[in-house]
N, C-alpha and C positions, 0 to 999 in steps of 0.2 A: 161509405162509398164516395160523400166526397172529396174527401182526404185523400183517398187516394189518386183520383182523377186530378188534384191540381199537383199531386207529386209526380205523377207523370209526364203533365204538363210542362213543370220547370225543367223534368230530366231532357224533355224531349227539347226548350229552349239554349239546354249547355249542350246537350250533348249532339245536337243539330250541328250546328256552324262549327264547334269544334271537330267533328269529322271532315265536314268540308274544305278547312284549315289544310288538316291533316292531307286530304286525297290530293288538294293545289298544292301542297308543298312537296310533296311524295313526285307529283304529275315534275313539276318543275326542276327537279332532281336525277328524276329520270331523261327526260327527254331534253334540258340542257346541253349546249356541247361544253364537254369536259376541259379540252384543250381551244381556246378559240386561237383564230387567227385571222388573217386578211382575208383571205380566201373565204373561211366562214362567216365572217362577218360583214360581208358585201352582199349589198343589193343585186339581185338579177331576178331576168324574168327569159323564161326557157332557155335558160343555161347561155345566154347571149353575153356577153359582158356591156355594159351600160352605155351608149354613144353620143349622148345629149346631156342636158339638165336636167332632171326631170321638173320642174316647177318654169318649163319655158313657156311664154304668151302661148293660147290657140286664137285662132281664127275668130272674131265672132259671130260670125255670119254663118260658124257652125250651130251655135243656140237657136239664132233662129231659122234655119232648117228643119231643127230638132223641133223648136215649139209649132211652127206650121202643121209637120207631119201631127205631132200629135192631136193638136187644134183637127184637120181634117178626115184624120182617125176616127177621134170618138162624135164629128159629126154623123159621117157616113152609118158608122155605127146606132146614133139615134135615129138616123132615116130607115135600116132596116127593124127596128125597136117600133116605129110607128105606122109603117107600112100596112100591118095588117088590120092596124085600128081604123083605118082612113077608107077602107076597100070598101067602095059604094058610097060613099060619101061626097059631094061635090067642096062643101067648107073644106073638111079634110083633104081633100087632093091639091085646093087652092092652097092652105095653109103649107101643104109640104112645097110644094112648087114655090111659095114665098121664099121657102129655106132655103133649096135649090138656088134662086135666083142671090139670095144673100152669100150663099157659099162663092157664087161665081166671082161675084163684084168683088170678096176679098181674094178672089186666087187670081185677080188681073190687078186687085192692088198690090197684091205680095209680086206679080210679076214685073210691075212699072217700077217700082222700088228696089229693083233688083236683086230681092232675095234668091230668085229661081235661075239666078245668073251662070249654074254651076251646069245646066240643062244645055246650052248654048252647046 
């Protein structure tokens, strides 16, 4: 019995990846284009033809947009996350209100600093 178990082993080691070989070369054979040309071999995105660089500067003042939103995303998110543990609690509702008051101070520092300059 064990003889046998490790002969199926090794078959199942060749004979694995060698299929997979087989099915990606098959795959790439088939759905290759046969003839290429410009036309196929050009980047687009919904059939637009391409009007820039694509590797031109963004903005950065798009990141940090992006990192605020998400910053104040998964805050909000912990405040409804601890809401219920706090209900009746005097520490607990001080403690969230500290949060609150810390959320504020950074969305008037995000706004002196002009991140939020897009709102204007």
């Amino acid at each position: 019995m064990q003889g046998t178990s490790s002969v199926l082993f090794a078959a199942g080691l060749v004979i694995g990846p060698a299929a997979f070989l087989m099915i990606l070369l098959g795959l790439q054979r088939l759905l290759a284009p046969s003839r290429p040309d410009d036309v196929k071999q050009s980047a687009f995105e919904c059939g637009i033809p391409q009007a820039d660089i694509p590797w031109k500067p963004f903005n950065v003042r798009f990141a940090g947009i992006a990192a605020l939103f998400v910053l104040f995303d998964v805050e909000s998110v912990m405040l409804f996350a601890v809401a219920p543990k706090v209900k009746g609690s005097v520490a607990g509702v001080l403690e969230v209100a500290a949060f609150v008051v810390m959320l504020a101070i950074g969305l008037v520092y995000a706004w002196r600093k002009g991140l939020l300059s897009w709102l204007r």
